[in-house]
Steps between C-alpha positions, in 0.01 A plus 500: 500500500537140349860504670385571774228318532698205427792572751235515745369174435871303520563718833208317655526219360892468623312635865272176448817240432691670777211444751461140400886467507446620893189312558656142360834597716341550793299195471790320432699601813183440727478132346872436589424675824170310581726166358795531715300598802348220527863302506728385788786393578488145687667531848796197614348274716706244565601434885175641564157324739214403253341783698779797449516401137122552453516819667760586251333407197142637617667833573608537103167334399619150431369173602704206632398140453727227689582299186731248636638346832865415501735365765836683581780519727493884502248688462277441840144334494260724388718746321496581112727266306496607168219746246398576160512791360823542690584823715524801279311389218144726388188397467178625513309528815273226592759276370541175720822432627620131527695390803708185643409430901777370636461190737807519651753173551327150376374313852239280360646189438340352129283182599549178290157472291621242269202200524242708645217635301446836457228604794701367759806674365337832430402502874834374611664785301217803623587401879847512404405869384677379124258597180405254237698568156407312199301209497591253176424146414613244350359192352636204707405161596393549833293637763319833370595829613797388709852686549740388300727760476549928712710764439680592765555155572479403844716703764623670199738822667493853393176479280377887356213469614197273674345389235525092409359378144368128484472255190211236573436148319246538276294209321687391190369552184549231245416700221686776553823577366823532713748736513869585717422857613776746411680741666385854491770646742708742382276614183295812441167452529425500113770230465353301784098505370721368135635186670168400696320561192753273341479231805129497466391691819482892573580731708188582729628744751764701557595660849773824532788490728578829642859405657826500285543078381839363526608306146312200409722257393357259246570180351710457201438493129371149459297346242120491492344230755269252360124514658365188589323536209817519320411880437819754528566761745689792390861524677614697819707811448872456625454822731268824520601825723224592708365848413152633538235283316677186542323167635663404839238200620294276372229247564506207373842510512726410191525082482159434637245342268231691361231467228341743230339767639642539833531838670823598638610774749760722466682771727692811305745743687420870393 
């Protein structure tokens, strides 16, 4: 009876562990299921209208937000340029798609703003349908809040994109202490916040590039460039391949005077 009694007792408990073996299986396979439902694959959309290519996310349960606005010699006006994720890749639904609008061929000719101050030139540029990139100072002594320098510069030629960034005079400060700006170009992003940090300034915003950047080239190895403080700079790499994370614009530029505590603007390619 005792051996029986106690066969009994492993048969149900090996029923019990084979139930919860099920149970724990099953939920395991309707997790996955319930997981990889909810993913999609993220449709091309290049070549396509602004309004084909939201159809074509929406219909896989993906948003699209018009990141950027690019010029280009072939892809037609309103068409997608470039995305992230690119075609092919999974995400989950809901996810938001990033696109390049193409603006077709540069027309707008890029106005000389150099002397004016920045109002007029802001309206100048909006009825020129151009956007307003970074805005940067720099102590001088002269008028406040005056152009002194734009990039594009003026009637610049096959320009990415309509955007033109400004660097204003700014009131000198007497007690503040001066700096040559470094270049950034051609570093990762953790190397680039390093040498700001190092000039005195950092990095205050960054903006992504969706489209492929051709190589930067950069100056050569030189030594460091006394501040007009006498304060160092650290040195410019010889060169730097472009690959995703890597600084390709900045404002102030490298050369240009600025003092502790200035922010500075970078772009990165990803």
């Amino acid at each position: 009876m005792k051996i029986s009694s106690i066969n009994r007792f492993f048969n149900i408990l090996l029923g019990a562990m084979a139930m919860l073996a099920v149970a724990l299986i099953s939920a395991f396979l309707t997790m996955r299921l319930a997981i990889h439902g909810r993913e999609v694959e993220v449709p091309n959309l290049s070549g396509l209208t602004i309004a084909e290519a939201s159809q074509a996310a929406s219909s896989q349960g993906l948003n699209l937000n018009v990141e950027n606005r690019f010029y280009s010699n072939d892809v037609a006006p309103g068409h997608i340029l470039a995305q992230s994720p690119t075609s092919g890749a999974t995400v989950r639904r809901e996810w938001t798609v990033r696109v390049t609008e193409s603006l077709g061929p540069q027309k707008v000719s890029v106005p000389n703003l150099i002397g004016q101050t920045e109002r007029p030139a802001s309206i100048l540029m909006r009825r020129l349908t151009l956007d307003m990139g970074t805005v940067a100072q720099l102590p001088v002594d002269a008028e406040n809040g005056v152009v002194l320098a734009q990039t594009p510069t003026p009637n610049a030629s096959g320009i990415d994109r309509p955007r033109v960034s400004l660097l204003l005079s700014a009131p000198q400060d007497p007690d503040a202490t001066a700096y040559v700006m470094p270049s950034l170009t051609g570093l990762t992003l953790a190397s680039a916040v390093a040498r700001a940090a190092a000039a005195g300034v950092h990095i205050a915003s960054i903006e992504d590039v969706n489209l492929p950047a051709p190589p930067v080239p950069t100056a050569p190895t030189a030594p460091a460039i006394p501040a007009a403080s006498g304060a160092p700079v650290a040195a410019v790499p010889a060169t730097a391949a472009v690959q995703p994370g890597t600084v390709v614009d900045q404002s102030p530029l490298a050369g240009y005077r600025v003092v502790k505590g200035d922010a500075v603007h970078i772009t990165l390619t990803h």
